[in-house]
C-alpha positions in Angstrom: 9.0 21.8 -8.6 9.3 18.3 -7.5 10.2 14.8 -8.3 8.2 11.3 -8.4 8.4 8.1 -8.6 6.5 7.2 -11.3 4.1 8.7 -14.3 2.1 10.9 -13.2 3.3 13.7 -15.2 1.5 12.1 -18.0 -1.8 11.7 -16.3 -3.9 14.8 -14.8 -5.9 12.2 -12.3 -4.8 8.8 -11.0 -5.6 8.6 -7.7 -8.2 6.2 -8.3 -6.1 3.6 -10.0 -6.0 -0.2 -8.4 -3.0 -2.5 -8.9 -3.6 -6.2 -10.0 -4.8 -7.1 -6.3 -7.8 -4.4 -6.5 -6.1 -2.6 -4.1 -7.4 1.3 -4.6 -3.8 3.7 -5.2 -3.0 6.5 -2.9 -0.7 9.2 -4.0 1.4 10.0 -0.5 3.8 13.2 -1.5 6.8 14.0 0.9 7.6 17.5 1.3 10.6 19.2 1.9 10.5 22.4 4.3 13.6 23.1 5.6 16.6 25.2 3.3 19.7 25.1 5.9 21.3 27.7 3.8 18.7 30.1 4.7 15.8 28.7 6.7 13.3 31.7 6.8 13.3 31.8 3.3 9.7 31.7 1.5 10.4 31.8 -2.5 7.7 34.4 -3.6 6.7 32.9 -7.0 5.5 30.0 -4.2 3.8 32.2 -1.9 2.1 34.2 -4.6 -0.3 31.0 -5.0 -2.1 31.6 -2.1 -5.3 32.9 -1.4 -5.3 36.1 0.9 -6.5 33.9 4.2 -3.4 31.1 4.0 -0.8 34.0 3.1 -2.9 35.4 6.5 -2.6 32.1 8.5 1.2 31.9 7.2 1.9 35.5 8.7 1.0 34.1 12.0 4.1 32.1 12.4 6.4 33.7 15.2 9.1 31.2 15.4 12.0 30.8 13.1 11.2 28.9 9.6 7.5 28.5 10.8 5.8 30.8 7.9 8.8 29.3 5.6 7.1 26.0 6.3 3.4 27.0 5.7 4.1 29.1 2.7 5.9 25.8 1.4 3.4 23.1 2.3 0.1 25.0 1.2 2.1 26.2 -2.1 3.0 22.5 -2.8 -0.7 21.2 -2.2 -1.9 23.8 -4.7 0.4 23.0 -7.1 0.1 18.9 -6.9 -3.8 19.1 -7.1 -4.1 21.5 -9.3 -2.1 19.5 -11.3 -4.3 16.5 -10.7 -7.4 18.5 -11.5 -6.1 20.5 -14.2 -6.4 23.6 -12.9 -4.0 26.8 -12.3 -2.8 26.3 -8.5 -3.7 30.1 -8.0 -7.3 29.0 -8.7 -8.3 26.7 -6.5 -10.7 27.7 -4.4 -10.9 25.4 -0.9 -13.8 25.0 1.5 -13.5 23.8 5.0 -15.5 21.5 6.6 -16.6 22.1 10.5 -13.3 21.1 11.6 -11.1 22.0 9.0 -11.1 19.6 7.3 -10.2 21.5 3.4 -11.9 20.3 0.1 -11.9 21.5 -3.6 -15.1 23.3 -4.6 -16.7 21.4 -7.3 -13.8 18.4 -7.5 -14.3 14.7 -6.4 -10.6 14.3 -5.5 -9.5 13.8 -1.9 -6.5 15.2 -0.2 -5.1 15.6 3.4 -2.1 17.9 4.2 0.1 17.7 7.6 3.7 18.9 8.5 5.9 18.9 11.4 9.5 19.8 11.9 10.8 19.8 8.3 8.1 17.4 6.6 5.0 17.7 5.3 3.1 14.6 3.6 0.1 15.3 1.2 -1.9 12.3 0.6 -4.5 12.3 -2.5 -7.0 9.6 -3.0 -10.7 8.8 -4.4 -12.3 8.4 -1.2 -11.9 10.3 1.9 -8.7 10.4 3.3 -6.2 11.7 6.3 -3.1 11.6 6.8 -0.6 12.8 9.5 3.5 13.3 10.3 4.8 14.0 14.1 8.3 14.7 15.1 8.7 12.7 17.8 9.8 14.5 20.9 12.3 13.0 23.4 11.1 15.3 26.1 7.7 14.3 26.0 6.0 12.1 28.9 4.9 9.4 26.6 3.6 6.5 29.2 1.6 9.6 31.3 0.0 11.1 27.8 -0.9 7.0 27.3 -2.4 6.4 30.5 -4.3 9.8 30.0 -6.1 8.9 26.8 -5.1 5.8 25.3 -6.5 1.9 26.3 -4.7 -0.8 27.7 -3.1 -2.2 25.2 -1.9 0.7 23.5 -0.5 2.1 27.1 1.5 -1.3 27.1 2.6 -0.9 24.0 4.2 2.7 24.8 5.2 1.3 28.3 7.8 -1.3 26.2 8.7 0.8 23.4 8.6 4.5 24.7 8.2 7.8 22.8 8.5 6.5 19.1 5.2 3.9 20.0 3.2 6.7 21.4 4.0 9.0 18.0 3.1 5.9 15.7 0.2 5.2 18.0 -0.6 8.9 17.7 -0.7 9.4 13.8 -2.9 6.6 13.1 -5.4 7.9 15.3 -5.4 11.6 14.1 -5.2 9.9 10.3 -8.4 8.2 11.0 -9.8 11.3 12.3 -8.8 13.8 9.4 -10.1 11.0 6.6 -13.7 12.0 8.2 -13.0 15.4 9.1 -13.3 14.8 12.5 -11.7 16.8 15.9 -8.6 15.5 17.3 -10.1 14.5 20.7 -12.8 12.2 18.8 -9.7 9.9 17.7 -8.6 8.7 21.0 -11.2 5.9 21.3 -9.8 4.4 18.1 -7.7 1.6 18.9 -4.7 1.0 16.5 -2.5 -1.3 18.5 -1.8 -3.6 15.4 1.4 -4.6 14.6 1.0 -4.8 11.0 2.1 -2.3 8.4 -1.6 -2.0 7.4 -4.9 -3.0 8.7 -8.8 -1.9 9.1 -9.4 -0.3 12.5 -13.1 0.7 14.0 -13.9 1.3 17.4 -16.8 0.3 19.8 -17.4 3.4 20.8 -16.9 7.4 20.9 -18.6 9.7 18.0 -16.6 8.0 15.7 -17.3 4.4 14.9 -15.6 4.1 11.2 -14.0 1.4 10.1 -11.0 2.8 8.4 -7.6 1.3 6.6 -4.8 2.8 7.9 -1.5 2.5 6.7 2.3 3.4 8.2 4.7 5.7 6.0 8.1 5.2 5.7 9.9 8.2 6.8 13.2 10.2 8.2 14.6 8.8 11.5 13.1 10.4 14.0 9.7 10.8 12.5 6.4 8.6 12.1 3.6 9.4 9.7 0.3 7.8 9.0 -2.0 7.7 6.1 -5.5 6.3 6.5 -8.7 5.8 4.4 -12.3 5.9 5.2 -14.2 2.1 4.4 -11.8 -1.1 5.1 -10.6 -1.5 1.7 -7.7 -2.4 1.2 -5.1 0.0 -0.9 -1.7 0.7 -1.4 0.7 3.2 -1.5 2.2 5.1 -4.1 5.1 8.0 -2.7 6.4 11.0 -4.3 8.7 13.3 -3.0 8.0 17.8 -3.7 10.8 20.0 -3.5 11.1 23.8 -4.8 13.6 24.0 -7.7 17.0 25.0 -6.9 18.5 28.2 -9.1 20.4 25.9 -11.1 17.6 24.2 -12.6 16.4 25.5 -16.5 13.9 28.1 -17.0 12.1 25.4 -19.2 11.7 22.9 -16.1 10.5 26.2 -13.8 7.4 26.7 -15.9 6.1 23.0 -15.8 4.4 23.2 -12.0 4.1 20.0 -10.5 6.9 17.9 -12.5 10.9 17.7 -12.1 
């Protein structure tokens, strides 16, 4: 049910792995939401992974393709760290931390899920991690939201760049937050103005001090996603893209979870 870009078909857990710099590996997985042939479609083999409360949550989606979506993202996060664990996906049994914040009962392995419009990103690691995608809106008030809660040189920042500043801006923030489990209004005090692709961030002040690597994604136009690590190691980034099988594909390659 998906496809990567490298081996880890092969492994069960790799997350951990460093590259010839040191640099700690961190598994970011892109997931596809959307079917334009028939967008409130939720395959049942997918949604028959999850536990009674996220088949609940998922039920709570109103608008069109919104339980789709859930049904899709939770499914695929079952399935890819399952697979990392080497466990059934049906099995996993996920706690949630004050916050939210879901973990793995009795597994060391990290993992963040978020989605927006028809994206989600999935991002596994060996120490604690977030991660976060936004659509960016063109409707939204970007330089009043900045002058609200961000600091000077961020607001500048969104002042000469506009809506697509403030949503990179944005999901480096709430991936610091999520790598720590924290609420959304704690990341606002974390300054991420940097201009580089990757860099340690900490803040002076606020409940949340840090320091934390955070990293941009590469993603759709129109999009900006954010992965970020706990600690200022440095790491890098290794991305895989999830997808349900079409019909055409062989019943052979439908019963290997995980792997296309």
């Amino acid at each position: 049910m998906s496809a990567d870009r490298g081996d880890c078909d092969r492994t069960r857990d790799r997350s951990g792995v460093e590259d010839g710099n040191g640099r700690e590996r961190v598994e970011v997985w892109r997931i596809a939401l959307d079917d334009e042939d028939d967008p409130d479609h939720c395959p049942a083999s997918l949604e028959d992974l999850l536990d009674e409360d996220e088949k609940a949550r998922a039920e709570r989606g109103l608008l069109p393709g919104m339980r789709r979506r859930f049904v899709i993202a939770h499914a695929a996060t079952r399935i890819v760290v399952g697979e990392r664990l080497g466990r059934p996906p049906a099995s996993l049994r996920f706690t949630r931390g004050r916050w939210g914040k879901p973990a793995v009962e009795g597994a060391g392995l990290h993992f963040s899920l978020s989605h927006s419009g028809g994206i989600a990103l999935l991002a596994l690691a060996s120490r604690p991690v977030g991660v976060d995608v936004e659509l960016a809106r063109p409707d939204l008030d970007a330089e009043r939201l900045a002058r609200r809660f961000f600091g000077d040189e961020e607001r500048e920042l969104v002042a000469r760049d506009g809506n697509g500043a403030f949503t990179r801006l944005w999901t480096r923030k709430e991936a610091c937050v999520k790598a720590v489990g924290g609420r959304l209004t704690e990341s606002m005090a974390i300054p991420v103005a940097h201009s580089a692709r990757q860099a340690a961030v900490y803040s002076r002040s606020g409940s949340l001090t840090g320091p934390w690597r955070v990293a941009d994604l590469p993603l759709p136009e129109g999009y900006a996603g954010s992965v970020a690590l706990l600690g200022d190691a440095p790491f890098y980034v290794s991305t895989r893209m999830w997808y349900p099988m079409s019909p055409t594909e062989t019943d052979g390659m439908r019963h290997r979870p995980g792997v296309k």
